[in-house]
C-alpha positions as CSV (number, residue, x, y, z in Angstrom):
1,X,-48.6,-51.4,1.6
2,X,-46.9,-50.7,5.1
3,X,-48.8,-52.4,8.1
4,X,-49.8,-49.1,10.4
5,X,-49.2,-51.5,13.2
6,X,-46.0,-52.5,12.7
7,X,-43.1,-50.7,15.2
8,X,-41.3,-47.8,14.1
9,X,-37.6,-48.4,13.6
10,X,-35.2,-46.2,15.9
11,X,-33.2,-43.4,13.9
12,X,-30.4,-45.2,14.3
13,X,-31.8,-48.4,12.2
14,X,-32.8,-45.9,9.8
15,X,-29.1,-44.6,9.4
16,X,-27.6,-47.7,8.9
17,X,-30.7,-48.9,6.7
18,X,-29.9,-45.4,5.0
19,X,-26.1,-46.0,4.7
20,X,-26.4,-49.5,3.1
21,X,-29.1,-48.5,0.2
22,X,-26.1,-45.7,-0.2
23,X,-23.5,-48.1,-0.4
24,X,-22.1,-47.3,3.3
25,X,-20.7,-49.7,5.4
26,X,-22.4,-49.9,8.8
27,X,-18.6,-49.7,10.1
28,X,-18.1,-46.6,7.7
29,X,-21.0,-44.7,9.2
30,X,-19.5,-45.7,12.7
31,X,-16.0,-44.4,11.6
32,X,-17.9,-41.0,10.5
33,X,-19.9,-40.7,13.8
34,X,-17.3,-42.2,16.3
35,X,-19.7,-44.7,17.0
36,X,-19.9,-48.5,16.8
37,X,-22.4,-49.8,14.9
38,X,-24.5,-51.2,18.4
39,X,-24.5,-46.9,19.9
40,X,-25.7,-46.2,16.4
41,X,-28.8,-48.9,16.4
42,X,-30.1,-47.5,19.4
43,X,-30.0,-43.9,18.8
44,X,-33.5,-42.7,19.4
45,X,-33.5,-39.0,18.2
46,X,-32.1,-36.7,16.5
47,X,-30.8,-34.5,20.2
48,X,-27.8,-37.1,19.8
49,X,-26.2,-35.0,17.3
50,X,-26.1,-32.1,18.8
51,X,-23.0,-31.8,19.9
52,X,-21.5,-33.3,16.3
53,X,-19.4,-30.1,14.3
54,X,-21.2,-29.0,11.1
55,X,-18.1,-30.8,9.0
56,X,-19.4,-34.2,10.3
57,X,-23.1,-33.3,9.6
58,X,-22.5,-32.3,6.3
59,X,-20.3,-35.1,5.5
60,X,-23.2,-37.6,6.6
61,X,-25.5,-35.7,4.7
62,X,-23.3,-36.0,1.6
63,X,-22.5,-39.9,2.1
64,X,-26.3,-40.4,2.6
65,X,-28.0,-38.5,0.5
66,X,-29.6,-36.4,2.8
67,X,-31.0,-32.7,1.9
68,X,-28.6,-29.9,3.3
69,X,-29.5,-26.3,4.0
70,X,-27.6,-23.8,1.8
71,X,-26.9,-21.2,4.2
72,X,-24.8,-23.7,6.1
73,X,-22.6,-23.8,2.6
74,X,-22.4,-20.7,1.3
75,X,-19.4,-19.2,2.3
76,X,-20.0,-15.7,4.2
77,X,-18.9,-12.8,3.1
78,X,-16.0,-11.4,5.3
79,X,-15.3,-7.7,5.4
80,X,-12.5,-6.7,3.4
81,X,-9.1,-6.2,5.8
82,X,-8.6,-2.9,7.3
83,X,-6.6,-0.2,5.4
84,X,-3.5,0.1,6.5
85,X,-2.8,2.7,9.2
86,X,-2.3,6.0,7.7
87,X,-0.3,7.1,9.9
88,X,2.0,4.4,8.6
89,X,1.3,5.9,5.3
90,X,2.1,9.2,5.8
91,X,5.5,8.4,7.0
92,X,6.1,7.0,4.1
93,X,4.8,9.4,2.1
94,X,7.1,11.7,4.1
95,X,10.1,9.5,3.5
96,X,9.4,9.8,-0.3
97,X,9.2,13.6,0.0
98,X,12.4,13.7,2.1
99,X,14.0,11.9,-0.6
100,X,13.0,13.9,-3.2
101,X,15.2,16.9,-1.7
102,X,12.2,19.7,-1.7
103,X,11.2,19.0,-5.0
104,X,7.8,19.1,-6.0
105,X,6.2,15.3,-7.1
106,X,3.1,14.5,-8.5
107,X,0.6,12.1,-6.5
108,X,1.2,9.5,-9.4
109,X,4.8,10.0,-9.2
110,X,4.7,9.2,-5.3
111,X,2.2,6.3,-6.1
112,X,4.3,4.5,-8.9
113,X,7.3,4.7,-5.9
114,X,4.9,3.4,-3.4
115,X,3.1,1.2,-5.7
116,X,0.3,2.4,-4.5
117,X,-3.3,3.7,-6.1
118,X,-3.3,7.8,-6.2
119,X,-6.3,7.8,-3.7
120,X,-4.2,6.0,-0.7
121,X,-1.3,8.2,-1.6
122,X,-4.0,11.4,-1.5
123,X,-5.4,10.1,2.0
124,X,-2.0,9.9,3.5
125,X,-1.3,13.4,2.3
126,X,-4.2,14.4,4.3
127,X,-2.9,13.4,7.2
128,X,1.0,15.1,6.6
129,X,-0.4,18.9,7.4
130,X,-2.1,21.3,6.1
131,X,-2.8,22.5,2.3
132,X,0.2,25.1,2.7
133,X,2.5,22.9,4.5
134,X,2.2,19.9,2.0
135,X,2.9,21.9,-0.7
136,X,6.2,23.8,0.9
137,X,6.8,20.2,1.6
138,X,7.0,19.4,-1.9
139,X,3.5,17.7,-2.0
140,X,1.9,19.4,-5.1
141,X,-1.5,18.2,-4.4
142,X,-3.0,21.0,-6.2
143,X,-1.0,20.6,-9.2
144,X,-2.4,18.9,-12.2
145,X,-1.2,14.8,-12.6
146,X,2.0,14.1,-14.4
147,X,1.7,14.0,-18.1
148,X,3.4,10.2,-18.6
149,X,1.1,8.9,-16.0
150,X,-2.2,6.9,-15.9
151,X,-4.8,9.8,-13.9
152,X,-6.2,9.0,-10.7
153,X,-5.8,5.5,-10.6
Protein backbone atom coordinates (compact mmCIF):
# COMPACT_ATOMS: atom_id res chain seq x y z
CA UNK A 1 0.00 0.00 0.00
CA UNK A 2 1.37 3.52 -1.09
CA UNK A 3 1.78 6.09 1.92
CA UNK A 4 -0.80 9.10 0.70
CA UNK A 5 1.73 11.25 2.41
CA UNK A 6 4.70 10.39 0.78
CA UNK A 7 5.99 13.25 -2.16
CA UNK A 8 5.10 12.87 -5.55
CA UNK A 9 8.05 12.13 -7.82
CA UNK A 10 8.77 14.84 -10.64
CA UNK A 11 7.90 13.58 -14.36
CA UNK A 12 11.18 13.50 -14.90
CA UNK A 13 11.93 10.71 -12.07
CA UNK A 14 9.12 8.96 -13.53
CA UNK A 15 10.75 8.81 -17.09
CA UNK A 16 13.86 7.54 -16.02
CA UNK A 17 12.07 5.22 -13.39
CA UNK A 18 9.95 4.41 -16.69
CA UNK A 19 12.99 3.87 -18.99
CA UNK A 20 14.86 1.48 -16.58
CA UNK A 21 11.72 -1.06 -15.91
CA UNK A 22 11.90 -0.81 -20.00
CA UNK A 23 15.32 -1.61 -20.13
CA UNK A 24 16.48 2.16 -21.06
CA UNK A 25 19.44 3.52 -20.04
CA UNK A 26 19.07 6.85 -18.17
CA UNK A 27 21.79 8.07 -20.78
CA UNK A 28 19.66 6.52 -23.71
CA UNK A 29 16.57 8.45 -22.74
CA UNK A 30 18.98 11.60 -22.51
CA UNK A 31 20.44 10.77 -26.02
CA UNK A 32 16.53 10.62 -27.27
CA UNK A 33 15.53 13.92 -25.57
CA UNK A 34 18.92 15.91 -25.88
CA UNK A 35 19.05 15.98 -22.36
CA UNK A 36 21.36 14.91 -19.59
CA UNK A 37 20.11 12.79 -17.20
CA UNK A 38 20.22 15.84 -14.20
CA UNK A 39 17.63 18.38 -16.96
CA UNK A 40 15.60 15.13 -17.23
CA UNK A 41 15.22 14.52 -13.14
CA UNK A 42 13.86 17.83 -12.75
CA UNK A 43 11.40 18.12 -15.38
CA UNK A 44 8.23 19.12 -13.73
CA UNK A 45 5.53 18.90 -16.50
CA UNK A 46 4.60 17.78 -19.33
CA UNK A 47 4.82 21.88 -21.12
CA UNK A 48 8.56 20.76 -21.54
CA UNK A 49 7.90 18.82 -24.53
CA UNK A 50 6.27 21.03 -26.38
CA UNK A 51 8.48 22.09 -28.59
CA UNK A 52 9.88 18.15 -29.11
CA UNK A 53 8.87 17.04 -33.12
CA UNK A 54 6.24 14.21 -33.24
CA UNK A 55 9.23 11.68 -34.43
CA UNK A 56 10.84 12.07 -30.98
CA UNK A 57 7.43 11.73 -29.11
CA UNK A 58 6.64 8.81 -30.75
CA UNK A 59 9.93 7.22 -30.47
CA UNK A 60 9.74 7.73 -26.58
CA UNK A 61 6.46 6.43 -26.54
CA UNK A 62 7.64 3.29 -28.38
CA UNK A 63 10.95 2.77 -26.14
CA UNK A 64 8.69 3.31 -23.14
CA UNK A 65 5.78 1.74 -23.51
CA UNK A 66 3.68 4.48 -23.57
CA UNK A 67 -0.01 4.55 -25.26
CA UNK A 68 0.06 6.62 -28.63
CA UNK A 69 -2.83 8.16 -30.45
CA UNK A 70 -3.61 6.61 -33.87
CA UNK A 71 -4.40 9.59 -35.76
CA UNK A 72 -0.87 10.79 -35.16
CA UNK A 73 0.11 7.26 -37.20
CA UNK A 74 -2.05 6.83 -39.77
CA UNK A 75 -0.76 8.07 -42.67
CA UNK A 76 -3.14 10.76 -44.44
CA UNK A 77 -4.54 10.45 -47.42
CA UNK A 78 -3.02 12.85 -50.01
CA UNK A 79 -4.94 13.87 -53.09
CA UNK A 80 -4.04 12.09 -56.09
CA UNK A 81 -1.52 14.47 -58.41
CA UNK A 82 -3.02 16.72 -60.79
CA UNK A 83 -3.86 15.58 -64.35
CA UNK A 84 -1.58 16.67 -66.57
CA UNK A 85 -2.39 19.82 -68.41
CA UNK A 86 -4.46 19.21 -71.30
CA UNK A 87 -3.37 21.60 -73.11
CA UNK A 88 -0.16 19.66 -73.09
CA UNK A 89 -2.25 16.84 -74.16
CA UNK A 90 -3.87 18.07 -76.92
CA UNK A 91 -0.71 19.04 -78.53
CA UNK A 92 0.17 15.78 -78.51
CA UNK A 93 -2.79 14.51 -79.56
CA UNK A 94 -2.30 16.98 -82.48
CA UNK A 95 1.14 15.80 -83.11
CA UNK A 96 -0.18 12.14 -83.49
CA UNK A 97 -2.86 13.44 -85.93
CA UNK A 98 -0.25 15.45 -87.84
CA UNK A 99 1.58 12.34 -88.22
CA UNK A 100 -0.95 10.36 -89.32
CA UNK A 101 -1.13 12.50 -92.72
CA UNK A 102 -5.12 13.23 -92.51
CA UNK A 103 -6.00 9.85 -91.90
CA UNK A 104 -8.69 9.04 -89.71
CA UNK A 105 -7.49 7.04 -86.11
CA UNK A 106 -9.38 5.54 -83.67
CA UNK A 107 -9.20 6.94 -79.97
CA UNK A 108 -7.59 3.46 -79.04
CA UNK A 109 -5.31 3.69 -81.79
CA UNK A 110 -4.11 7.31 -80.55
CA UNK A 111 -4.11 5.80 -76.89
CA UNK A 112 -1.91 2.65 -77.62
CA UNK A 113 0.71 5.55 -79.38
CA UNK A 114 0.36 7.72 -76.36
CA UNK A 115 0.13 4.98 -73.92
CA UNK A 116 -2.46 6.46 -72.62
CA UNK A 117 -6.26 5.31 -71.29
CA UNK A 118 -8.97 6.26 -74.13
CA UNK A 119 -10.71 8.73 -71.62
CA UNK A 120 -7.42 11.11 -71.34
CA UNK A 121 -7.03 10.80 -75.10
CA UNK A 122 -11.11 11.74 -75.39
CA UNK A 123 -10.51 14.80 -72.95
CA UNK A 124 -7.75 16.12 -74.93
CA UNK A 125 -9.76 15.75 -78.03
CA UNK A 126 -12.17 18.07 -76.43
CA UNK A 127 -9.98 20.56 -76.11
CA UNK A 128 -8.47 20.37 -80.12
CA UNK A 129 -11.94 22.12 -81.66
CA UNK A 130 -15.02 21.46 -82.35
CA UNK A 131 -16.98 18.15 -83.37
CA UNK A 132 -16.55 19.08 -87.12
CA UNK A 133 -13.07 20.23 -87.02
CA UNK A 134 -11.75 17.03 -85.02
CA UNK A 135 -13.07 14.97 -87.42
CA UNK A 136 -11.76 16.92 -90.75
CA UNK A 137 -8.68 16.66 -88.58
CA UNK A 138 -8.75 13.09 -88.71
CA UNK A 139 -10.05 12.58 -85.14
CA UNK A 140 -12.92 10.02 -85.66
CA UNK A 141 -14.42 10.56 -82.39
CA UNK A 142 -17.75 9.51 -83.57
CA UNK A 143 -16.56 6.49 -85.16
CA UNK A 144 -16.95 3.10 -83.49
CA UNK A 145 -13.42 1.75 -81.50
CA UNK A 146 -11.03 -0.30 -83.55
CA UNK A 147 -11.87 -3.89 -83.91
CA UNK A 148 -8.18 -5.29 -82.55
CA UNK A 149 -8.48 -3.06 -79.60
CA UNK A 150 -9.44 -3.46 -75.89
CA UNK A 151 -12.93 -0.71 -75.78
CA UNK A 152 -12.78 2.23 -73.68
CA UNK A 153 -10.05 1.39 -71.54
Amino acid sequence: MTDPNAPIPALGQQLLQRARAHGMTGEELGILLGLSVAQIRVIASLETFDHYPARVLRKLAERLDLPWPDWLTTTPAWPDPPHRDTRQDSAQVHAVLAAAFGQPMHLSEIADILGWTTARVRAAADQLATPEVRYSLGLARDLPEHPDREPNR
